[in-house]
C-alpha positions in Angstrom: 47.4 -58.8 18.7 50.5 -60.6 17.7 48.6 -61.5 14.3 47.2 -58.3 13.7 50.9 -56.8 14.2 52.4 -59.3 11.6 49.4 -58.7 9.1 49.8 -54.4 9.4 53.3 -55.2 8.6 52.5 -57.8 5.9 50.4 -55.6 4.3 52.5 -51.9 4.7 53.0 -50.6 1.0 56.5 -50.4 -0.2 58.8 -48.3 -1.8 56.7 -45.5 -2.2 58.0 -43.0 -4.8 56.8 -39.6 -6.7 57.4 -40.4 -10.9 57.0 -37.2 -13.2 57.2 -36.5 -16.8 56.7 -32.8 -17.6 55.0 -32.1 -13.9 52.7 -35.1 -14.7 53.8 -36.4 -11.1 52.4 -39.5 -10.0 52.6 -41.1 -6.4 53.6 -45.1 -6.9 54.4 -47.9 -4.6 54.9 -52.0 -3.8 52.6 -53.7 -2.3 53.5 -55.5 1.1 54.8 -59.1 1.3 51.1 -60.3 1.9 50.0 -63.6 0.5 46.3 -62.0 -0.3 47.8 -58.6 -0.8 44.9 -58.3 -4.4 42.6 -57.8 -1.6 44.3 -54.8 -0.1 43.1 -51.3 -0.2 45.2 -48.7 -0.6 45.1 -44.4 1.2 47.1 -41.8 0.0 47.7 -38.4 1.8 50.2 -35.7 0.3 51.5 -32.6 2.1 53.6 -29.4 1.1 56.8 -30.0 3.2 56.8 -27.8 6.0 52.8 -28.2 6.5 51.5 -29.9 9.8 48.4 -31.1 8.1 48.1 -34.1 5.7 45.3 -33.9 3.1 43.2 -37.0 1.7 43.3 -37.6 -1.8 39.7 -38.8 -2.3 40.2 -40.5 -5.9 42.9 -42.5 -4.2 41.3 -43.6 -0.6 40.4 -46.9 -1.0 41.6 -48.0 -4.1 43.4 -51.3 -5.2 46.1 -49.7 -7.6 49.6 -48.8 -6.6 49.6 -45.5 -8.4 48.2 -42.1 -8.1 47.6 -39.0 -10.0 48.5 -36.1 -7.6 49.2 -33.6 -10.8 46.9 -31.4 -9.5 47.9 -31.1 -6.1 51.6 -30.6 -6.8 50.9 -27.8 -9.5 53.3 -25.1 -7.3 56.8 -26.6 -8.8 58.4 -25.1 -7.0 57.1 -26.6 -3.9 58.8 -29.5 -1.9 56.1 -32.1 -1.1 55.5 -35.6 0.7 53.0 -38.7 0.3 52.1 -41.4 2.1 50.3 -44.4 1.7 49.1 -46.7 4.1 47.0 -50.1 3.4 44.0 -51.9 4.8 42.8 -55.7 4.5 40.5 -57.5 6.6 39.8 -54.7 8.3 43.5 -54.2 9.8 44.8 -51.2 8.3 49.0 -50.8 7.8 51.4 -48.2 9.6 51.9 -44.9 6.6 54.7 -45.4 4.1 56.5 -41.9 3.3 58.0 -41.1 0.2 60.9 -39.3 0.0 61.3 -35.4 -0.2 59.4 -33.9 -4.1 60.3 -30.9 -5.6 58.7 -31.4 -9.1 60.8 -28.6 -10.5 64.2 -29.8 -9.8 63.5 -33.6 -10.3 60.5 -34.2 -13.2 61.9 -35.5 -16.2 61.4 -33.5 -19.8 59.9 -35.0 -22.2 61.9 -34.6 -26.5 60.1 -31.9 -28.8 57.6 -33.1 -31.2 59.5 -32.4 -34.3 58.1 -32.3 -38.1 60.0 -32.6 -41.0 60.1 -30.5 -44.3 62.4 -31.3 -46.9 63.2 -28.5 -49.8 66.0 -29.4 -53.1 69.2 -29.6 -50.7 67.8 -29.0 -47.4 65.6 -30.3 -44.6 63.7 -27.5 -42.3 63.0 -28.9 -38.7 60.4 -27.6 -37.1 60.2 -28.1 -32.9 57.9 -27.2 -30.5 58.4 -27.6 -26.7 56.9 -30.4 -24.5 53.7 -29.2 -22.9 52.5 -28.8 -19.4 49.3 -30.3 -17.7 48.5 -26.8 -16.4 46.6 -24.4 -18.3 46.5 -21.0 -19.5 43.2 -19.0 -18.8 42.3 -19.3 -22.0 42.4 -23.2 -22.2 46.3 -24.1 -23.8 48.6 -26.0 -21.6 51.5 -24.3 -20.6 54.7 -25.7 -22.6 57.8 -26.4 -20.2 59.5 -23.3 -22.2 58.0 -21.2 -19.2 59.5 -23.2 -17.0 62.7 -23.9 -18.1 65.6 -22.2 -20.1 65.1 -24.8 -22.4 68.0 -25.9 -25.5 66.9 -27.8 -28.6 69.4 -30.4 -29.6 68.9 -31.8 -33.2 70.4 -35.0 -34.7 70.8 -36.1 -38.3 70.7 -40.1 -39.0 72.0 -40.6 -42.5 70.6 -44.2 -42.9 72.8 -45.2 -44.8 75.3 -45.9 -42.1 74.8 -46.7 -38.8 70.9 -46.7 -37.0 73.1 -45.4 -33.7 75.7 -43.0 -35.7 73.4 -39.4 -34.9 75.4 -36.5 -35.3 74.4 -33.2 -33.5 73.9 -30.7 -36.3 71.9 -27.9 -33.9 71.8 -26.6 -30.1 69.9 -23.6 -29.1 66.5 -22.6 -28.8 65.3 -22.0 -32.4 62.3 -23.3 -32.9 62.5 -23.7 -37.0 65.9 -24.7 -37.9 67.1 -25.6 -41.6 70.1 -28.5 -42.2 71.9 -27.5 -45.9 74.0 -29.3 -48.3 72.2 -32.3 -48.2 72.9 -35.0 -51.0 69.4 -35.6 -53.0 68.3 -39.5 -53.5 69.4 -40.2 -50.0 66.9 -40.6 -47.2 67.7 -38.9 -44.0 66.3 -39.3 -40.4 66.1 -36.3 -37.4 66.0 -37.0 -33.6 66.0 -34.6 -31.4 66.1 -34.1 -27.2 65.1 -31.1 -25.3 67.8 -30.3 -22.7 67.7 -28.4 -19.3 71.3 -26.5 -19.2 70.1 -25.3 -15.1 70.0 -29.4 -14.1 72.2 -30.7 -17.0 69.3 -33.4 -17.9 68.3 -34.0 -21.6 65.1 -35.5 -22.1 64.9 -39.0 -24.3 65.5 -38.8 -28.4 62.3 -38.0 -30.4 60.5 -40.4 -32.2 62.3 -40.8 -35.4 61.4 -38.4 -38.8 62.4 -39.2 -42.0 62.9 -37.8 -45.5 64.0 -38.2 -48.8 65.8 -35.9 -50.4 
């Protein structure tokens, strides 16, 4: 019994923790301390907080990764929920490892806006468009986080010529075409931008990088 006990707590998955990028949420965890632990098999439940009963996650019962998609069964934001995982090797199966408390509204992380850049004589017009959502309309479109969120656009101009890390902010607000003037021709300017959530004060990472010539 003695062994048995050591090996359930050898093998108990670790640090178990809900990741989530525009309500892609994703249940993730360590494995135990377990010499053989590539053998082990992982089980993953999730419940809405509150609920008595936990539910099986049938792409993830039995697996040997240490990350699930639950996406789809957290798609009521608003919702707090749990997971747990518990482990099984050589036929000894692992006490459940809880994650902490998940609200995907309140805690995923925004993604930047895609941003395209068109440049006219003087002037560059940004156009943004709002990270999307994994759910979809009726029709088919994912959902962008704009109906989620009171969302601010927040656009930075690189002027290459100095410093790579020298952005300035040139526009906040929720335009979604916005035009930089009084630009000096023959010089090549870059635009970031971030998307940022005034409600939680959190600003998503920079854009990947667009540049033009003037």
């Amino acid at each position: 019994v003695m062994e048995n006990q050591d090996l359930q707590d050898s093998i108990k998955p670790q640090k178990v923790e809900f990741r989530s990028l525009n309500f892609n949420s994703t249940l993730h965890w360590q494995p135990g301390w377990a010499r053989e632990a590539r053998d082990t098999l992982y089980f993953v439940q999730y419940k809405v907080y509150g609920q008595t009963t936990w539910q099986n996650k049938d792409d993830c019962w039995g697996i040997q990764n240490h990350v699930c998609d639950l996406t789809h069964e957290t798609s009521d934001v608003r919702e707090p929920y749990y997971g747990r995982v518990k482990a099984a090797l050589a036929g000894v199966y692992s006490n459940w490892s809880l994650s902490c408390r998940f609200t995907p509204w309140r805690e995923t992380m925004i993604g930047p806006p895609t941003v395209t850049v068109v440049h006219s004589n003087k002037s560059i017009i940004v156009k943004l468009q709002a990270p999307r959502s994994p759910y979809k309309r009726k029709k088919g479109s994912k959902i962008p986080m704009t109906n989620y969120y009171d969302l601010l656009y927040q656009v930075f101009i690189i002027n290459n010529l100095l410093d790579e890390q020298h952005r300035v902010l040139v526009y906040e607000g929720k335009d979604k075409v916005i035009k930089i003037k009084d630009l000096r021709p023959g010089v090549s300017y870059c635009i970031v931008a971030k998307t940022y959530m005034p409600m939680l004060d959190r600003s998503s990472a920079y854009s990947s990088r667009q540049c033009t010539v003037l």
